[in-house]
RONUMAR-436187 format. One record per residue (C-alpha): residue number from 1; residue in three letters; x, y, z. Coordinates in Angstrom, 2 decimals. Example, Ala and Ser with C-alpha at 12.3 -4.5 7.8 and 13.67 -1.06 7.14 Angstrom:
residues 2
<site 1,"Ala",<12.30,-4.50,7.80>>
<site 2,"Ser",<13.67,-1.06,7.14>>
This chain:
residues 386
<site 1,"Unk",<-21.39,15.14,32.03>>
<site 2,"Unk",<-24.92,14.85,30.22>>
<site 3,"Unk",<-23.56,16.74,27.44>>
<site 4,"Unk",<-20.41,14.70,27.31>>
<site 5,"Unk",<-23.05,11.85,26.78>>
<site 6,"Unk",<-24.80,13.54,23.88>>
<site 7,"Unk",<-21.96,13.95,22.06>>
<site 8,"Unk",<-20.71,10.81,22.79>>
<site 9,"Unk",<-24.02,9.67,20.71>>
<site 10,"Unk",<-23.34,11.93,18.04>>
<site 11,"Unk",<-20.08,10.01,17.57>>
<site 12,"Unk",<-22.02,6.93,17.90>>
<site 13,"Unk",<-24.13,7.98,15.41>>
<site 14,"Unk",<-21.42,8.74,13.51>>
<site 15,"Unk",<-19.39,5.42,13.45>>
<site 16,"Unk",<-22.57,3.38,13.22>>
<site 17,"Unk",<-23.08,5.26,9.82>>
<site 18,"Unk",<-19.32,4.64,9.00>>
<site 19,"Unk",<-19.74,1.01,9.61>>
<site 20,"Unk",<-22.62,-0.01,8.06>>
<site 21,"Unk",<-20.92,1.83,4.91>>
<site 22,"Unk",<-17.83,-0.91,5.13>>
<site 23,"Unk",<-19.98,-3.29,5.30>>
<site 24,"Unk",<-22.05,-2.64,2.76>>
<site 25,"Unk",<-19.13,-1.67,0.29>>
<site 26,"Unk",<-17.06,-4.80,0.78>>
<site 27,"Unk",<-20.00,-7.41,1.27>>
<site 28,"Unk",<-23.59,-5.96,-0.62>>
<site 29,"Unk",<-21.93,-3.62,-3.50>>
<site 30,"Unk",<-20.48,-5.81,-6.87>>
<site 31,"Unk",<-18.29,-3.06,-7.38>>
<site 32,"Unk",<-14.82,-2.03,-6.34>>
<site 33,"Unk",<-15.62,0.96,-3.75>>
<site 34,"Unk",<-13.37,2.00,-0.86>>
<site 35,"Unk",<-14.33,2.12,2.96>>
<site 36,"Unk",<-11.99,3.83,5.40>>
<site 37,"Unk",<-12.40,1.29,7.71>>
<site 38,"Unk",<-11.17,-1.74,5.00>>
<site 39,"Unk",<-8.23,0.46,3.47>>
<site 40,"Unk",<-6.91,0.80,7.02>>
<site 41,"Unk",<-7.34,-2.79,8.05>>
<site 42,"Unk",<-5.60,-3.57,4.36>>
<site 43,"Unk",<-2.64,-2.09,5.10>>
<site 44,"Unk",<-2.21,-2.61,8.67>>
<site 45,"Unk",<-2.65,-5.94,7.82>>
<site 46,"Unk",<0.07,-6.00,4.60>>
<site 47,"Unk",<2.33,-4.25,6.32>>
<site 48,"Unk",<2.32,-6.57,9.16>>
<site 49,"Unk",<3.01,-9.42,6.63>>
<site 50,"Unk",<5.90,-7.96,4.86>>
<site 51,"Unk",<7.44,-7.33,7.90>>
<site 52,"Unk",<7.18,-10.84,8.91>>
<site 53,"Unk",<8.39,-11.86,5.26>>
<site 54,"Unk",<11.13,-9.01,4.65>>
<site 55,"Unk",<14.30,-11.77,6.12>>
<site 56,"Unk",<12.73,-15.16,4.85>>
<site 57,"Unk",<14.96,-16.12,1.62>>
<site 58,"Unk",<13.18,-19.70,1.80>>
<site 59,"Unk",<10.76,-19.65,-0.99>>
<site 60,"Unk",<8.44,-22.32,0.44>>
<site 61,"Unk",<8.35,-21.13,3.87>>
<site 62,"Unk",<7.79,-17.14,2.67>>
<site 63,"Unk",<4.90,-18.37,0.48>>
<site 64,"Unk",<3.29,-20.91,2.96>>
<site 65,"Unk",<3.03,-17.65,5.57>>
<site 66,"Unk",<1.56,-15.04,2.92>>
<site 67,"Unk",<-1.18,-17.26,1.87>>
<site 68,"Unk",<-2.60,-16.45,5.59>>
<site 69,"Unk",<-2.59,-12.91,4.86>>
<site 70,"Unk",<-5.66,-12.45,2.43>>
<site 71,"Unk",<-8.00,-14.66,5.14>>
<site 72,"Unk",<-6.24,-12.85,8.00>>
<site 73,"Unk",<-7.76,-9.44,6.29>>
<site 74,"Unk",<-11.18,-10.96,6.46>>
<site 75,"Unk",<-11.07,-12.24,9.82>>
<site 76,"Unk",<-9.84,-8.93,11.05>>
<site 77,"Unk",<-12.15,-6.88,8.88>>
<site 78,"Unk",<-14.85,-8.89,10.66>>
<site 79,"Unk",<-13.51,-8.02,14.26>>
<site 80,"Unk",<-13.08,-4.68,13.22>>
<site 81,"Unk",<-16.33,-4.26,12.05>>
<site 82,"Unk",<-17.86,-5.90,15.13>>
<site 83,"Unk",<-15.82,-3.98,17.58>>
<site 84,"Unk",<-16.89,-0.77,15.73>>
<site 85,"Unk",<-20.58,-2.27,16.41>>
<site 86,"Unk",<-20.29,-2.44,19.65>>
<site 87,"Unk",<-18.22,0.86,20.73>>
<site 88,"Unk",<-21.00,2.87,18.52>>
<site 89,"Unk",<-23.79,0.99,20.04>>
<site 90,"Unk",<-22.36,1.56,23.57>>
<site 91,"Unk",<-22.45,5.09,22.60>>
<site 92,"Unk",<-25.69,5.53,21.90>>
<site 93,"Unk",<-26.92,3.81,24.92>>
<site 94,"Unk",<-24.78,6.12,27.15>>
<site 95,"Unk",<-27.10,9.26,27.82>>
<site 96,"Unk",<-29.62,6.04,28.76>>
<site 97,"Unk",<-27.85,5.16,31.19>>
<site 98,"Unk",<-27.46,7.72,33.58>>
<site 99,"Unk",<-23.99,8.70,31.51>>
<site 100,"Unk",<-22.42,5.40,32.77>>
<site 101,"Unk",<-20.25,3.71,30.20>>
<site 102,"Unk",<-19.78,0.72,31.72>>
<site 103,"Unk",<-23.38,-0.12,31.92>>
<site 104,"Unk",<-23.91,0.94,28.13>>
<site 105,"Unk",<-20.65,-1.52,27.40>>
<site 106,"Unk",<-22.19,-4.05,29.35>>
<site 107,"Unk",<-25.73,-3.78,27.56>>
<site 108,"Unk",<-24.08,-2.81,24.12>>
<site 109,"Unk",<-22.23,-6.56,24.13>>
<site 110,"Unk",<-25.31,-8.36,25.65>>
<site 111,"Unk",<-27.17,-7.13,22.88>>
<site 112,"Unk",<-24.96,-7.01,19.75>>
<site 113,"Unk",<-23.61,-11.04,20.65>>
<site 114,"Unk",<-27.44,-11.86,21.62>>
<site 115,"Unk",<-26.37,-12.86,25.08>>
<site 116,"Unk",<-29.51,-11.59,26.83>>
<site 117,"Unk",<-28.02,-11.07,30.12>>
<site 118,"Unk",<-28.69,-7.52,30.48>>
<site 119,"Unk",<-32.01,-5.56,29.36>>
<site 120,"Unk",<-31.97,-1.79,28.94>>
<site 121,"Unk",<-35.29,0.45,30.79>>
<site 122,"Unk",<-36.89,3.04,28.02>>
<site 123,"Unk",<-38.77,2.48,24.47>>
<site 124,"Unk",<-35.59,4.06,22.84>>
<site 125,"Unk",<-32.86,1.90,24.68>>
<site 126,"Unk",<-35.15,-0.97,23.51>>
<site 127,"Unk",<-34.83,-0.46,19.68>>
<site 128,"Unk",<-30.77,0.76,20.14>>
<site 129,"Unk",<-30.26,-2.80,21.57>>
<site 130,"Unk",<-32.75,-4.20,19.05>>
<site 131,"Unk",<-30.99,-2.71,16.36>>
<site 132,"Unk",<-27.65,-4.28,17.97>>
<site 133,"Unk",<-28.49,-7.29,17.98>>
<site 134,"Unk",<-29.76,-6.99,14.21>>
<site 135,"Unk",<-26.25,-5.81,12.85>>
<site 136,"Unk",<-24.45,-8.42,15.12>>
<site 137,"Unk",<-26.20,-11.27,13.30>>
<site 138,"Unk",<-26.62,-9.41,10.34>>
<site 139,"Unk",<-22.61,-8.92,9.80>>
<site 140,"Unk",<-21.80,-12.39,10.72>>
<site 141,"Unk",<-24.30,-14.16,8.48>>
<site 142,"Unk",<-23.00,-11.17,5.77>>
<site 143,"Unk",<-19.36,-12.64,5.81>>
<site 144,"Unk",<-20.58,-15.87,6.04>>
<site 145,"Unk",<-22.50,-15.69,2.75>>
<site 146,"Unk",<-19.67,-13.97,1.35>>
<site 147,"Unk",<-16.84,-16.47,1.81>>
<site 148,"Unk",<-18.15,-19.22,-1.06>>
<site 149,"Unk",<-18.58,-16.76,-3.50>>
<site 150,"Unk",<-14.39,-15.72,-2.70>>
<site 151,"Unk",<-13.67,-19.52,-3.02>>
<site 152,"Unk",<-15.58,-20.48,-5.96>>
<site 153,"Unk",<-13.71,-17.34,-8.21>>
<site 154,"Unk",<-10.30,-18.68,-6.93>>
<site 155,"Unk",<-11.17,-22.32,-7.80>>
<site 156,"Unk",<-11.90,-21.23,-11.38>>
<site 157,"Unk",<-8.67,-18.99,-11.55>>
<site 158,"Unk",<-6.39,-21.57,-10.42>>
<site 159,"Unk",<-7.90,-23.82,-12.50>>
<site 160,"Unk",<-6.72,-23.19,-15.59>>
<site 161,"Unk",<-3.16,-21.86,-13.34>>
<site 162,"Unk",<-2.72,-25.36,-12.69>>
<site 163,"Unk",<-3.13,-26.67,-16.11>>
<site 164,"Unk",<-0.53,-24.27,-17.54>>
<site 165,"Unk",<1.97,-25.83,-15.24>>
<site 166,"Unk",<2.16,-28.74,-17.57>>
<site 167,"Unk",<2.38,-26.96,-20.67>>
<site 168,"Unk",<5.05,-24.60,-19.72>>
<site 169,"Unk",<6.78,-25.41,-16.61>>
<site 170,"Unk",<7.44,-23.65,-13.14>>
<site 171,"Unk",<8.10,-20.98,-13.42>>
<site 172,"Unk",<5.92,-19.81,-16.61>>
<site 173,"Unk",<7.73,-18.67,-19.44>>
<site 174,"Unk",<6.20,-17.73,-22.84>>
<site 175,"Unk",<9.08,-18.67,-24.66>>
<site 176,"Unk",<8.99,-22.33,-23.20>>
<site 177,"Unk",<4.77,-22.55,-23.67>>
<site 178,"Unk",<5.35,-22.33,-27.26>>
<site 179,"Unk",<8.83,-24.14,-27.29>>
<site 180,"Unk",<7.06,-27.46,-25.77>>
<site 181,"Unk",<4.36,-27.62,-27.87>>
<site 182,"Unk",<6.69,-27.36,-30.56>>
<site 183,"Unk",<8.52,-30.50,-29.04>>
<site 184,"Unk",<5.71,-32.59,-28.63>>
<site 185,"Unk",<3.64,-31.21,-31.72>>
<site 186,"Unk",<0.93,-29.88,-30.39>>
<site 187,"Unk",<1.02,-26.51,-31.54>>
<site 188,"Unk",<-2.26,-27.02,-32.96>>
<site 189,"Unk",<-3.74,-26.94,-29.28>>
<site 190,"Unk",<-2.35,-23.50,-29.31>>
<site 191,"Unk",<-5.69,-21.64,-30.34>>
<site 192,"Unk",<-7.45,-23.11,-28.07>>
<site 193,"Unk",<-5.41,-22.96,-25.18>>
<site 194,"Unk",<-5.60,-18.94,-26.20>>
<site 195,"Unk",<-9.25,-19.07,-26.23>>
<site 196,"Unk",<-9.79,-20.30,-22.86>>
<site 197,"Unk",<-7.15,-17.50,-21.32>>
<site 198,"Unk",<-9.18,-15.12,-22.92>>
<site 199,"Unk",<-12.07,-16.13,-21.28>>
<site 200,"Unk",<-10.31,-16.79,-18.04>>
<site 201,"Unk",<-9.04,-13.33,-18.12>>
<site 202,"Unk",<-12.38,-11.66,-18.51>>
<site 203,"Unk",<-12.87,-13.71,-15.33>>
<site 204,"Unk",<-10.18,-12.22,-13.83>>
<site 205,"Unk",<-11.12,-8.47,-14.50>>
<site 206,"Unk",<-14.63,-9.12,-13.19>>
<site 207,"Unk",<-14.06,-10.69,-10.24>>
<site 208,"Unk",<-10.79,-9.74,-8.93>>
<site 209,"Unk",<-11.69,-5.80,-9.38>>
<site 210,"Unk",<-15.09,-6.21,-7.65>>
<site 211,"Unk",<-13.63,-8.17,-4.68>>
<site 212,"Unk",<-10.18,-6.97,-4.59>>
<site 213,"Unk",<-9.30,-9.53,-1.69>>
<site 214,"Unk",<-9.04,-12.09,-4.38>>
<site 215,"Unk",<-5.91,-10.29,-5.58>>
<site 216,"Unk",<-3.94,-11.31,-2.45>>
<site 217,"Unk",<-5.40,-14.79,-2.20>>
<site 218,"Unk",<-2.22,-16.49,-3.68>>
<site 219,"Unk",<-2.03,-19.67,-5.84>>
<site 220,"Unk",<-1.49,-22.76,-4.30>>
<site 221,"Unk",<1.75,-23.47,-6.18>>
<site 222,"Unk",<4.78,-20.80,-4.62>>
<site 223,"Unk",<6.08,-20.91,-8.34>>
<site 224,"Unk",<2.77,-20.73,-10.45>>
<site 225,"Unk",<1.38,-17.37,-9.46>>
<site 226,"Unk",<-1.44,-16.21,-11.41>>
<site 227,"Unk",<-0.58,-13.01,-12.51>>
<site 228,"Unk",<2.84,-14.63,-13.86>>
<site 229,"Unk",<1.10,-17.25,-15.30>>
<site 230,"Unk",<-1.60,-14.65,-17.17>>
<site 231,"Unk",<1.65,-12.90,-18.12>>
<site 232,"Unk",<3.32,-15.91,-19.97>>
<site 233,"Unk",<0.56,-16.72,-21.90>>
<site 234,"Unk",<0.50,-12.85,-23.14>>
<site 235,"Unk",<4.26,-13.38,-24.16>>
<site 236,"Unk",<3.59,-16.44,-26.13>>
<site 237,"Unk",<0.74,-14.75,-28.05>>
<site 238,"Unk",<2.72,-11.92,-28.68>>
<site 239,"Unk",<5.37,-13.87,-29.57>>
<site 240,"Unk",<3.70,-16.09,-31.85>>
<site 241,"Unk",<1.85,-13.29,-33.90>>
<site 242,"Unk",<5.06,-11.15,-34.08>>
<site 243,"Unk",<7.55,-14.42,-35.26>>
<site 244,"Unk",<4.60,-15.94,-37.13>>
<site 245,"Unk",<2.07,-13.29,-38.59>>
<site 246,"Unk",<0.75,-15.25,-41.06>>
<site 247,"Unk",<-0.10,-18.62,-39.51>>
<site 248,"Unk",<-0.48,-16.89,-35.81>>
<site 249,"Unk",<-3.77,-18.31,-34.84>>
<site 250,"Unk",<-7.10,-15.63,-34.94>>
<site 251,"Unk",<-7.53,-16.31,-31.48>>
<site 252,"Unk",<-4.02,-14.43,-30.32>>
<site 253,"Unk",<-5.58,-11.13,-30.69>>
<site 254,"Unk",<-8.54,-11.31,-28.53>>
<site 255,"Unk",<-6.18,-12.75,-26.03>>
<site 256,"Unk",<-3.92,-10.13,-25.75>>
<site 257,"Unk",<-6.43,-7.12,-25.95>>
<site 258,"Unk",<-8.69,-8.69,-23.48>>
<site 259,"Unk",<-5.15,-9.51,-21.61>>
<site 260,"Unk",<-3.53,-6.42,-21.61>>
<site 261,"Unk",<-6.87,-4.53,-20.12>>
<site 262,"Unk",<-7.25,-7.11,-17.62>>
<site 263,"Unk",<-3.90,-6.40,-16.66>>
<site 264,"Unk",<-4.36,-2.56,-15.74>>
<site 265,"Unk",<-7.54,-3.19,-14.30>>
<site 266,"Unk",<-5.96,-4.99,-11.76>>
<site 267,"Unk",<-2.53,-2.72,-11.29>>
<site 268,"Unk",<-5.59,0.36,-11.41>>
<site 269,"Unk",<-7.38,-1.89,-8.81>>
<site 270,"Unk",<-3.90,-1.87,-6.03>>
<site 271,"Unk",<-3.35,2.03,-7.45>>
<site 272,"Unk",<-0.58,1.17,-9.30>>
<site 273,"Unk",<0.20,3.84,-12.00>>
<site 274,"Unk",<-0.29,2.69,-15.54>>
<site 275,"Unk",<-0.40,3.98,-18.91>>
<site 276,"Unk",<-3.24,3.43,-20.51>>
<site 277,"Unk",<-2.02,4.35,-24.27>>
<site 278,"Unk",<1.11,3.68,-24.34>>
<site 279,"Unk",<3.09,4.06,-27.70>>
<site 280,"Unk",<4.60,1.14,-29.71>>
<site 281,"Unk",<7.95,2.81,-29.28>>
<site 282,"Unk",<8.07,3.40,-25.05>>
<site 283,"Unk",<10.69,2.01,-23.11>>
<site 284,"Unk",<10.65,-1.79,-22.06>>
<site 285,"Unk",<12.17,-3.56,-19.40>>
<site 286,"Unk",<12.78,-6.17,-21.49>>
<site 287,"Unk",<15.60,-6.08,-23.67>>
<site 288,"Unk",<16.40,-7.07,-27.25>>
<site 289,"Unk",<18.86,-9.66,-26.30>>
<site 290,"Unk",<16.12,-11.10,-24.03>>
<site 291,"Unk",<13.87,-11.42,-26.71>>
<site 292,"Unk",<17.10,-12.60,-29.14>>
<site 293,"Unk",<17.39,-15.28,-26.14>>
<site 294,"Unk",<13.82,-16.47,-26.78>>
<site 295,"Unk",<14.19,-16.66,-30.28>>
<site 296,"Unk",<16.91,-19.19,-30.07>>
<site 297,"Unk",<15.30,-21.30,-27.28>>
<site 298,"Unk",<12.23,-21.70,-29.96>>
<site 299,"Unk",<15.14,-22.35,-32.83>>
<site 300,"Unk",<16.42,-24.83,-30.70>>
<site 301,"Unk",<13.17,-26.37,-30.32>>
<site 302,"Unk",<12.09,-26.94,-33.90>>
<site 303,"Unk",<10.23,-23.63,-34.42>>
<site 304,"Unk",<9.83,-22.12,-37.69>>
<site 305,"Unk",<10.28,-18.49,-38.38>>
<site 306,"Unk",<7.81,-16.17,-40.85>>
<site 307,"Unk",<9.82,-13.34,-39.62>>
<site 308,"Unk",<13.62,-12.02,-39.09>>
<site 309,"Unk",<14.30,-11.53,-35.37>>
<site 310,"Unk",<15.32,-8.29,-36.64>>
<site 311,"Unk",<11.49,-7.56,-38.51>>
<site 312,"Unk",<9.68,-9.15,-35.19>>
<site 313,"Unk",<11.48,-7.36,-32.63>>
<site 314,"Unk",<9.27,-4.23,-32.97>>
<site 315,"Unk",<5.94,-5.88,-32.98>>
<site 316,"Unk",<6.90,-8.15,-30.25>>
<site 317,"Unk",<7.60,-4.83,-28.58>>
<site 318,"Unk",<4.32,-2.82,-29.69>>
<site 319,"Unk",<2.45,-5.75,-27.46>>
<site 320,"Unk",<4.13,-6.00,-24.89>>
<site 321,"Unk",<4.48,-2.34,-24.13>>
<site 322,"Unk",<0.69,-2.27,-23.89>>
<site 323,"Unk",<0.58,-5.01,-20.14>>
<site 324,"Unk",<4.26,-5.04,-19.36>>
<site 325,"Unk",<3.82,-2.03,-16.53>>
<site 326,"Unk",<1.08,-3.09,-15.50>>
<site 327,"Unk",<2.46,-6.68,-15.04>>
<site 328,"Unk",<5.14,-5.59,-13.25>>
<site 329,"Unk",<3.72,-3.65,-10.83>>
<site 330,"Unk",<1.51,-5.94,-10.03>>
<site 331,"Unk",<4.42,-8.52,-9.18>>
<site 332,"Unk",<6.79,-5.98,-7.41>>
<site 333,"Unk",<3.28,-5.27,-5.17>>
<site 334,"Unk",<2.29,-8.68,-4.36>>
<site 335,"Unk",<5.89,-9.83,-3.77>>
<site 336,"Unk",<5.36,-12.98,-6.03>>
<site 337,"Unk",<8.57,-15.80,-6.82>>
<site 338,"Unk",<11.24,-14.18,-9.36>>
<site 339,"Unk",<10.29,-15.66,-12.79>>
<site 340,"Unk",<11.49,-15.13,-16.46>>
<site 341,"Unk",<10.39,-11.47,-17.73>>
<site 342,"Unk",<8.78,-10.38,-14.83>>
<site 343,"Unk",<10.75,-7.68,-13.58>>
<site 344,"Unk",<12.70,-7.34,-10.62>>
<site 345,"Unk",<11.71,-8.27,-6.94>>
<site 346,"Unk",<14.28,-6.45,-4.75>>
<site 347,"Unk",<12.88,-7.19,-1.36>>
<site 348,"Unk",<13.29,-11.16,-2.29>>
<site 349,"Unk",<16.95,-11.23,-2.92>>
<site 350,"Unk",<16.66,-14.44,-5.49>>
<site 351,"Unk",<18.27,-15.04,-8.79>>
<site 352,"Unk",<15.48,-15.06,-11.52>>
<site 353,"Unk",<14.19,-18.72,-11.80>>
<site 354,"Unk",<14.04,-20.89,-14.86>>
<site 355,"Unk",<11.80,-23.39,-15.82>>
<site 356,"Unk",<12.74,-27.18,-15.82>>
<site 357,"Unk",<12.09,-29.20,-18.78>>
<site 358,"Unk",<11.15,-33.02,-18.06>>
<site 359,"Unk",<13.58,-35.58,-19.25>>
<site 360,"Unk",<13.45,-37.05,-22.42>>
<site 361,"Unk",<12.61,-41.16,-21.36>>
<site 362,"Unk",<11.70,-44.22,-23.86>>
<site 363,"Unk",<10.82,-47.27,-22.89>>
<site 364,"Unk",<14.62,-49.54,-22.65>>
<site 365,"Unk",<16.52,-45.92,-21.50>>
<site 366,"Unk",<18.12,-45.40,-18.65>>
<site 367,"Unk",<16.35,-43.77,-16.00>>
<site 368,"Unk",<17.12,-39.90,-15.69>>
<site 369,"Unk",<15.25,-38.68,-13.08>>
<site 370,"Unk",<16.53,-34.53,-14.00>>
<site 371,"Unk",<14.68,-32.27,-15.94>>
<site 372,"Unk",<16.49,-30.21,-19.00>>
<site 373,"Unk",<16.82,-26.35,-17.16>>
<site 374,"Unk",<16.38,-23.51,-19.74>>
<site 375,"Unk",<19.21,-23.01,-22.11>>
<site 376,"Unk",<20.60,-26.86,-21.25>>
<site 377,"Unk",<20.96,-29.27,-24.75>>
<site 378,"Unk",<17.32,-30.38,-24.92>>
<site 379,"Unk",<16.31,-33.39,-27.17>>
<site 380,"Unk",<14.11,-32.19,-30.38>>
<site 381,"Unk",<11.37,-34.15,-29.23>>
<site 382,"Unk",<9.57,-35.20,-25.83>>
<site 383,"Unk",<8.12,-38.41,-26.72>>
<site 384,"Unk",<5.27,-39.80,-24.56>>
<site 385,"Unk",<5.20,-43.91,-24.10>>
<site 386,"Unk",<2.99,-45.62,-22.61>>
């Protein structure tokens, strides 16, 4: 039996070691490292919440109970993590104990939740339960600590999320980004709207691959995810430079480079197979009479053409060859709302949505309280009143 003990505190040994390496992965590290202990809570955890999801057709309601599943990770990483604590510790207290587990339980949890209600009888018992009560505390005030640096990168990624929702509707569509500020000329805001993507996707790659719980932490808008939204603005750069080459703004390029890399960082991040040189010519999901649709929703719009649908087609293609994969993957994985150009979701069951356009109002109209829905006879102009 004293050898059973032993060996029992070789195991303790063992998972303490484990442990501590979770922790210090997933709270100490600023890089994306795997612990076995995480991975398995990850996908016990997404599994559990797919399975809950997989017969909810109600948009609303399946979004309202997914946005629980990135904090329910952390919460049961943390259990995890302090259950592991205390079977390890209870381990190595056990040949101290003349081999009885339930006294090593009993001073394992007095120790590790700094209870004080049972006291151990040796110099080596003393610094085991020491050392318990150290990791308790030190775990806790770990995931504490780590929580507002979670929130603050989601508050500056849904930031600029929420902003886009005005420029190009829910859900976003490239096409329509560029077809309302064509409407309400504003095009001119289009550089720097590309500009602060860029940035924000830099962001994205930094902080979403170093704390890859971030990924699952969805945006608070069921229509206005973020990787959709990231993926919009892509498709209006790309469409831009590849209708427009010559008056495309500078700031279109850096977009979709940094963009497109963000992009499989993230897909690379959930181990989602990408290519990471694709060719110009490689097969795309989209087709050519998707892109012939978008060329006569920006026709319809006002938008001027420097290039033949025919002449743009394979530059619009040569960009978005280089993040559509990626994009896509990372959609199908995180289950997000259908949306224009985003692939297919085929554990949803929805028809792919389409943004609404507001109504056109002037002051001495009639009220219209519907919005225009994409492909509907839109007015040439959305005027703004006061």
């Amino acid at each position: 039996m004293h050898a059973l003990a032993w060996l029992g505190f070789a195991f303790g040994v063992g998972l303490l070691a484990l442990t501590g390496s979770s922790v210090i992965k997933t709270l100490l590290i600023p890089r994306n490292l795997n612990s076995a202990i995480g991975a398995a809570v990850a996908r016990s955890v997404l599994l559990a919440y797919r399975s809950m999801t997989a017969g909810i057709g109600d948009l609303h309601r399946r979004e309202k109970m997914l946005a629980a599943g990135a904090p329910t990770f952390l919460f049961v990483l943390l259990v995890s993590w302090i259950a592991c604590l205390y079977v390890s510790y209870a381990l190595l207290l056990l040949p101290f104990t003349q081999d009885s587990m339930v006294r090593s339980l009993r001073l394992a949890g007095s120790s590790l939740f700094t209870l004080g209600f049972a006291t151990p009888a040796g110099a080596v018992p003393y610094v085991i339960v020491f050392a318990a009560a150290i990791s308790g505390l030190g775990v806790i005030a770990l995931m504490i600590g780590y929580l507002p640096t979670l929130y603050a990168a989601f508050n500056r990624r849904e930031t600029l999320v929420t902003m886009l929702e005005a420029l190009s509707g829910k859900p976003p569509w490239g096409p329509e980004l560029l077809a309302r500020q064509q409407l309400i000329g504003n095009t001119s805001y289009l550089p720097r709207l590309y500009e602060r993507w860029t940035e924000w996707a830099a962001d994205i790659a930094e902080s979403h691959t170093t704390y890859r719980t971030l990924i699952y932490f969805r945006s608070r808008y069921p229509e206005q995810p973020w990787p959709l939204a990231l993926m919009a603005v892509l498709d209006a750069a790309a469409l831009q430079l590849s209708l427009n080459p010559d008056s495309a703004p500078a700031e279109s390029r850096p977009l979709l480079r940094v963009g497109y890399i963000t992009m499989r960082s993230i897909a690379r991040t959930l181990r989602i197979s990408v290519n990471d040189d694709p060719h110009p010519d490689d097969p795309l999901m989209l087709t050519r009479a998707d892109f012939d649709e978008a060329v006569r929703h920006l026709a319809e719009a006002g938008w001027t053409f420097e290039r033949a649908p025919d002449q743009a087609w394979p530059h619009f293609r040569g960009w978005r060859v280089n993040y559509e994969a990626a994009a896509h993957g990372i959609a199908a994985h995180l289950d997000l709302p259908p949306a224009p150009w985003s692939g297919a979701r085929t554990r949803l069951g929805q028809a792919t949505a389409r943004p609404m356009r507001p109504a056109h109002r002037e002051p001495g109209t009639p009220s219209d309280t519907t919005g225009s829905p994409l492909g509907a006879e839109t007015p040439r102009r959305l005027k703004a009143h006061g």
